[in-house]
N, C-alpha and C positions, 0 to 999 in steps of 0.2 A: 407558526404552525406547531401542533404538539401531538404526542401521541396518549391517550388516557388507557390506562390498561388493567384490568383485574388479573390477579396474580395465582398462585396455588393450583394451576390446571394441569392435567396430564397431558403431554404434549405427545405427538406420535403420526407417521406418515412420510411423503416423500416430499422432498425440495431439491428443487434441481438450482445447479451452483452458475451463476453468469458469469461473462469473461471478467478475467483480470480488469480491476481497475488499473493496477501498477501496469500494465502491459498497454490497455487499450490508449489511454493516455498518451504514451512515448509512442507508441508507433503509430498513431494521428500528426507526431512532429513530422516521424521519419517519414510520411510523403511530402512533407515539403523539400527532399531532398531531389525528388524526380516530375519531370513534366507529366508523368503518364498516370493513369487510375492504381489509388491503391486499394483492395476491396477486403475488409475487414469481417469475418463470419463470429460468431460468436459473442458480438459486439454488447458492450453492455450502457443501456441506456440511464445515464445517471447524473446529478450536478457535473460530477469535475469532465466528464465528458462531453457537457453542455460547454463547459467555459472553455475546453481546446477546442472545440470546434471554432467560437467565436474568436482564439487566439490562430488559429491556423486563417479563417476568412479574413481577418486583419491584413493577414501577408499578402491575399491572394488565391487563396483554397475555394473550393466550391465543394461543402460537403453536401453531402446526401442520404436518407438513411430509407432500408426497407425493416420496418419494423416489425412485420409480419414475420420474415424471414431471420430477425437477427441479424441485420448487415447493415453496415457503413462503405460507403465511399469514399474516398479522400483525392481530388485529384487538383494538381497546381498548377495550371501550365503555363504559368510567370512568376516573378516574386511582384508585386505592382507595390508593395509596401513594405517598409525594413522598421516602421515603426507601431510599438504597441501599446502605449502608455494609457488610454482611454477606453482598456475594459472593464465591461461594469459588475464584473466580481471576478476573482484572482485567486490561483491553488501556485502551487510549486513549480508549474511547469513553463509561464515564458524563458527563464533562461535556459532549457534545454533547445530553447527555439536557435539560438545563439550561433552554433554552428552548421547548420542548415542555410541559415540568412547568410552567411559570411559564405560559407561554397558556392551561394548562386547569386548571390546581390553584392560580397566584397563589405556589407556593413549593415548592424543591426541597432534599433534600440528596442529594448525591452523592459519593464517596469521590476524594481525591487520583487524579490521572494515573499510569495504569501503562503497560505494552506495552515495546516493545522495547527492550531495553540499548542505544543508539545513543548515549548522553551526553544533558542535561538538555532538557526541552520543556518551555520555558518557556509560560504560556498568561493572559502578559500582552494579548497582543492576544485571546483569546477573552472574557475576562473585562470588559475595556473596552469590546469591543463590543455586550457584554448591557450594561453600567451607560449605555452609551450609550443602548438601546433603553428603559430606566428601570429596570434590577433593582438590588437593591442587594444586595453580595453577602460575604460574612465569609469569609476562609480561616482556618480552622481549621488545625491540625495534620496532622490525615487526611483532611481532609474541607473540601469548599464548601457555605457556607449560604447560599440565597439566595431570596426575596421581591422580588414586584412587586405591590406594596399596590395602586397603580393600574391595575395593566395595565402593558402594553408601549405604547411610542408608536414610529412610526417617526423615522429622526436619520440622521444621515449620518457614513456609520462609515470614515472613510482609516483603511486598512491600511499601516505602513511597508515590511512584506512579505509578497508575495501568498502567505499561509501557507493549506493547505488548508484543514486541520481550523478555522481561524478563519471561514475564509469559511464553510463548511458551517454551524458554529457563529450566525454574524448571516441566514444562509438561514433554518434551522429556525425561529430568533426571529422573523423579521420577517413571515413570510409571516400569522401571524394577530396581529402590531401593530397597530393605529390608524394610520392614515397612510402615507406613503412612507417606504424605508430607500433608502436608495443605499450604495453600498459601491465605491470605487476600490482601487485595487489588487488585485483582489479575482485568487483562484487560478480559472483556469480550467482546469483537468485536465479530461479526457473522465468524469472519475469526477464533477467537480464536476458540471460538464455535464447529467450523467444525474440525480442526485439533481435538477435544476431541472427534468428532465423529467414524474420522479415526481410531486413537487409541483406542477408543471402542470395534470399529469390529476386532479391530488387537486383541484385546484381555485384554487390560488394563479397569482397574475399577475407574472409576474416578466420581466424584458426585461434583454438588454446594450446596455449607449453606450457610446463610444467608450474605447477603448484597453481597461484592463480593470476595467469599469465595470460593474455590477449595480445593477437598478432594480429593487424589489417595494412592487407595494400592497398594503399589508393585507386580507385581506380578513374576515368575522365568523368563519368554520368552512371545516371542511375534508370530503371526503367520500372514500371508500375508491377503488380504484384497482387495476388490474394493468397490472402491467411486468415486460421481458424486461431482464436485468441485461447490462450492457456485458461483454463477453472482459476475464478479466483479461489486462493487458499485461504484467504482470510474469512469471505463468508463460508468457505466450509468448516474451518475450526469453530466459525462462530455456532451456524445449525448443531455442528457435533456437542459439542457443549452444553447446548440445549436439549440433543438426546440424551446423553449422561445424566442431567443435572432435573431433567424432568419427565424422567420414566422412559421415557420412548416408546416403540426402536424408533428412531429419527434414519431415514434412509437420505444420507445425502447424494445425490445422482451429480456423476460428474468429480466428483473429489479424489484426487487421485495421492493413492499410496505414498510415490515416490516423493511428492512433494509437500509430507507431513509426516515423516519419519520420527523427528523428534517429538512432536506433538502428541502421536500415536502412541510412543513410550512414554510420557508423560501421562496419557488418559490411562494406561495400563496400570501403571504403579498407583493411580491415585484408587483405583481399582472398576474405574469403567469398562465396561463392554464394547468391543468393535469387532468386525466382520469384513472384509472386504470383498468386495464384488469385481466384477469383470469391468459395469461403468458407474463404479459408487463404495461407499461406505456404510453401514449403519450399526449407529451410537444407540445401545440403552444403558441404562441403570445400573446400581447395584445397592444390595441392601446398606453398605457403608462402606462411606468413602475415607482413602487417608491423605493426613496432611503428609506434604513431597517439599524438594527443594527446586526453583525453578531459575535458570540464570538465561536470560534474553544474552542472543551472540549475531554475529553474520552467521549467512548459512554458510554450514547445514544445519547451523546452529539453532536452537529455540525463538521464532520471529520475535521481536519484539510488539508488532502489530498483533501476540498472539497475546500477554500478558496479559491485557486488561479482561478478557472475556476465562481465560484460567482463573485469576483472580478472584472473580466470583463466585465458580466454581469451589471454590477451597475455601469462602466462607462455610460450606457446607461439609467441609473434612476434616473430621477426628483429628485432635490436635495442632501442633503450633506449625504450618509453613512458610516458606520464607520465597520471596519473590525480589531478584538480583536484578536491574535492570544497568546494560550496560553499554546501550545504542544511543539516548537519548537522556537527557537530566533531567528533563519535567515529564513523567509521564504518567506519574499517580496521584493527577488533582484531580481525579473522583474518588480515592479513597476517603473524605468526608461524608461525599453524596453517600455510599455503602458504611457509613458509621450512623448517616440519619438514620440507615432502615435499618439498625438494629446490627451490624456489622462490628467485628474487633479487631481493624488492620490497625497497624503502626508504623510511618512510614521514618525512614532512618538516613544519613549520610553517610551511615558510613555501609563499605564493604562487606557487604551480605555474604558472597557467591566463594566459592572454592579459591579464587584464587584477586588480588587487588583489579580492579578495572580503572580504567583511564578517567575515572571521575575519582577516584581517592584520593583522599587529602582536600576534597573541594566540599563547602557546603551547597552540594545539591542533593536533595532527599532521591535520591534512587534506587534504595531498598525499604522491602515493607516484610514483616511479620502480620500474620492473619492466622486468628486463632477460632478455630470452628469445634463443633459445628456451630453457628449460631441463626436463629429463626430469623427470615428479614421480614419486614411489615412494607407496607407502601408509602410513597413518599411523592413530595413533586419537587424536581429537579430540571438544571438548565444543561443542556450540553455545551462539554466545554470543547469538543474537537470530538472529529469522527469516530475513531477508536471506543473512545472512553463515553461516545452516545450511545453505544452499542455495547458496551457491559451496563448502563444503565437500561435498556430493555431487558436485558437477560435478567438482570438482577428482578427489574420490577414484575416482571414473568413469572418469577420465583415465590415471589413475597405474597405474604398474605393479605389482602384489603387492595386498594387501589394507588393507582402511582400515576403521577402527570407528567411527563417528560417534553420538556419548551423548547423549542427550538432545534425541530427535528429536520429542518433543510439542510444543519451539517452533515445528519446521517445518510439524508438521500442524496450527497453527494460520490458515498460508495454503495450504497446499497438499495439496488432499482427496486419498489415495489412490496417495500419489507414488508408494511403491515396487511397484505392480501398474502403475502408467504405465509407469514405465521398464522395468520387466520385458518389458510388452509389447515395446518398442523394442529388445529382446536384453540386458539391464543382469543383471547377474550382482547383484543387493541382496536380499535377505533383512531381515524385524523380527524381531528379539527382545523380552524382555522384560530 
């Protein structure tokens, strides 16, 4: 599948933002933790939502969806399977399955971590902080085996870094453990956020202490629930960028303030236009844009799922900026793809950002220098993971002449519907097969 796109058009109009990917994903686990319906509003129809579904029916689940309305169902009222190794495409989330299986079934197996090309995810911290709550757990080859002969008990799980997927991970465990879990360091993202809200109304007692600090009591069961899924933030930075970057006003419907604070200062200084609204944002233009310094952090800090789509953006700004990535080691192999269209990034090992990051001293390229403004042209290009398919539309959006972009079922793994969005917006994109 590809998408073919003429580029150089004035973009402008409304887009309205679908639920969290990060959100809708993990709380598709979190009803396997209860026999009862869980009813998801906001729900966003997309790949990796396709592949937890097939990983939750694996267990047990009977999902269901009203499409019209926006809503999923998720309801499990057994675990009938504790194995998952024979699904026929795979993202990041069976080992979040891990501790759900282990509270209702005593023992899981689940297939190796997949999902996006970004360089290795390690899930030494997920793994520790299930053996911590008492599972005992085998890496196999392709696969984790794991048993909790006793149950789970709560324990207190430091994180060295507030990684999401870990914390979601000692979330789904602890909330039907025996006992207290506390967890420091723990990721509070708006997406963690939400999934503590789910489990909330599911029934779990969970509270923050100081700094980033997570407390949950165990409790015996859990009971079903409905909730409305957070905006994803990612396609809202992505449409705003688009406003910026291509005249606008781009009105994003649904993007919400609080959970683009840094982003919002970042479009500011570069010297874009925003407004915010009561249920939305909208991004236009400016006659010149400047080059900024950007360091990807945990939040509240700059996403790193925001860099690649900024990136492009600041091929188009006045002077030398500098983009510090310090989540992730592999996250600028499309900075080639943006050198074929005419682009001047340079990506580096060494420490970019204000201050060393935990990748210093290592050769992984996790900074880049991008010198603008400079003109893109079109090109045809393969995606190499989600993120970095979607700065290659943005980009080819931009560019002058036409662009072919192969292998666009990564992107429609976050993003339902893109090219009847943009279209809306005036986007000259076209699928094929």
């Amino acid at each position: 599948m590809k998408f073919i796109i003429t580029g150089g058009k004035p973009l402008a109009g409304t887009v309205v933002v679908r639920g969290a990917k990060n959100a809708a994903t993990k709380m598709m686990v979190a009803a396997l933790l209860s026999s009862e319906p869980v009813d998801l509003e906001n729900f966003p129809f997309i790949g990796d939502t396709d592949i937890t579904a097939e990983l939750c029916k694996t267990f047990g689940a009977q999902v269901s969806y009203d499409r019209a309305a926006g809503r999923a169902r998720v309801v499990t009222p057994s675990i009938t399977n504790v194995e998952a190794l024979h699904l026929t495409r795979r993202n990041r989330i069976p080992i979040l399955a891990l501790g759900p299986l282990l509270a209702r079934a005593g023992e899981a197996i689940v297939p190796m971590v997949g999902g996006d090309k970004i360089g290795p995810r390690p899930v030494d911290l997920h793994l520790n902080a299930l053996r911590a709550l008492g599972a005992q757990i085998e890496e196999r080859a392709d696969r984790y085996e794991a048993s909790a002969p006793r149950g789970l008990f709560g324990a207190r799980i430091d994180f060295k870094f507030p990684s999401v997927g870990a914390t979601e991970n000692a979330l789904l465990a602890g909330v039907l453990a025996r006992g207290v879990t506390t967890i420091t360091n723990a990721a509070l993202e708006p997406e963690v956020v939400d999934l503590i809200k789910l489990l909330q109304k599911m029934g779990a007692i969970i509270g923050f202490g100081s700094g980033r600090t997570i407390r949950i009591e165990g409790v015996p069961s859990l009971h079903g629930a409905r909730h409305h899924i957070l905006p994803d933030r990612n396609e809202a930075v992505s449409f705003g960028v688009l406003g910026v970057a291509a005249g606008g006003p781009v009105r994003v419907k649904g993007a919400v303030q609080g959970h683009l604070m840094t982003f919002l200062n970042t479009i500011r200084k570069i010297g874009g236009q925003y407004d915010v609204e009561d249920d939305g944002i909208i991004f236009s233009g400016a006659t010149a844009l400047k080059a900024v310094e950007v360091e990807t952090e945990a939040h509240p800090g700059f996403m790193t799922d925001w860099q690649q789509p900024i990136s492009v953006l600041l091929t188009q700004a006045r002077g030398d900026s500098v983009v510090h990535e310090t989540i992730y080691e592999d996250r600028f192999g499309y900075a080639n793809d943006l050198n074929a269209m005419g682009a001047q990034m340079t990506t580096s090992s060494k420490c970019l950002g204000e201050l060393p990051c935990r990748f210093h001293g290592m050769d992984f390229k996790h900074s880049a220098v991008i010198h603008g403004p400079t003109p893109l042209r079109g090109a045809t290009m393969r995606v190499r993971d989600l993120r970095s398919g979607m700065a290659h539309v943005i980009a080819a959006l931009l560019a002058n002449g036409t662009s072919v972009i192969e292998g666009v079922e990564e992107i429609d793994r976050g993003y339902e519907n893109l090219d009847e969005r943009l279209r809306a917006l005036g986007a000259a994109i076209s699928r094929q097969e």
